[in-house]
N, C-alpha and C positions, 0 to 999 in steps of 0.2 A: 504494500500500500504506500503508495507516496505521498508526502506530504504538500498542502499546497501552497503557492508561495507567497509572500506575503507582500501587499501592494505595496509602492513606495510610500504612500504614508503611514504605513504601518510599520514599517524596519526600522530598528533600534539605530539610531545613531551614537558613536561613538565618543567617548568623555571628549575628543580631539574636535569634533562637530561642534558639538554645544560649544565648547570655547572659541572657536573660531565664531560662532554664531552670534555669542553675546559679546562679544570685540567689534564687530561689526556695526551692533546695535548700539554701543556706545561709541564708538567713533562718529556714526551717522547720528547721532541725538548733539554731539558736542557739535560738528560742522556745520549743523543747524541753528542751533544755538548762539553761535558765538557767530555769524552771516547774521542773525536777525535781532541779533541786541548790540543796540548803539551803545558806545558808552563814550565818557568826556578821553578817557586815555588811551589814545589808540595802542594798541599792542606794539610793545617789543621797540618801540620807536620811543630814542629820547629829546624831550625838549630842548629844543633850540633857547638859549640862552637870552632873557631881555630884560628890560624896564620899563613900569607902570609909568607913561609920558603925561597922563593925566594929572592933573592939582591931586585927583583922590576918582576914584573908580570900584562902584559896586562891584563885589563878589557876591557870585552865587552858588550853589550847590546841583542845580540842573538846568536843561533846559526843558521845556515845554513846548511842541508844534505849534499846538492852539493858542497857547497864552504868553508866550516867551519865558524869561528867566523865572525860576524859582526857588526857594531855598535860602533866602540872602542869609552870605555866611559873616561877612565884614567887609569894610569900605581900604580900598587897597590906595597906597600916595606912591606923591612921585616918585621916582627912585626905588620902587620894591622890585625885588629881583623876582621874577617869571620866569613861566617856559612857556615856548609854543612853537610847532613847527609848523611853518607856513607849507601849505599841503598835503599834509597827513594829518594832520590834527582837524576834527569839525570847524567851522566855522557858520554857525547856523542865522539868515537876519543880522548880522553886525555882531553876533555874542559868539565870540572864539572860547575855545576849549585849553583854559590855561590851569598853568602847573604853579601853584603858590611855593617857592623854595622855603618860605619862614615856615610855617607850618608843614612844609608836605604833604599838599593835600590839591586835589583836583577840585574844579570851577568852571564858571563863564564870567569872563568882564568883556566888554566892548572893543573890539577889535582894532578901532582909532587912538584907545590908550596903552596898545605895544607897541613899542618902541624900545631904540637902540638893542637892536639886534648886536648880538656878541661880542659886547660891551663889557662885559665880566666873566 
């Protein structure tokens, strides 16, 4: 008597299968992920070196499509050393995607008060 065989959905896949399986599925969740969420610090790219050229320029903590800046974290003077790389970093409406070096910490201020590019 022979036995019958078993459809392809029904065969045991190997401990080797499954981990390739779920590698795949978290590879595919992260390249999704990280393609559909914006954020102020682009990856792996460091800021370009500058100065708030502004008297004093809001900081904020986000931006908003609908409604612009949010978040307001502290009002940033002249002279405070920034980051931003023009090109790779957002620049959404006038509110650039900057890098506060005093605190280290990510932002949006208004993109007319960076200045002196790599100046320190």
């Amino acid at each position: 008597m022979s036995r019958p065989h078993a459809s392809p959905s029904r065969r045991r896949r190997g401990p080797l299968s499954a981990i390739a399986l779920l590698l795949a599925t978290i590879m595919a969740t992260a390249m999704f992920t990280f393609v559909e969420t914006p954020t102020a610090s682009a990856c792996c790219v460091v800021p370009e070196h500058a100065i708030i050229v502004c008297q004093s320029a809001s900081f904020y903590g986000n931006y908003n499509s609908s409604t612009g800046p949010v978040d307001f974290k502290r009002t940033l003077y002249y002279g405070d050393k920034v980051g931003h790389t023009r090109g790779a970093h957002p620049v959404y409406n006038g509110w650039a995607a900057t890098f506060d070096f005093g605190p280290n910490d990510w932002g949006y201020v208004r993109y007319e008060c960076l200045g002196g590019w790599g100046s320190w």
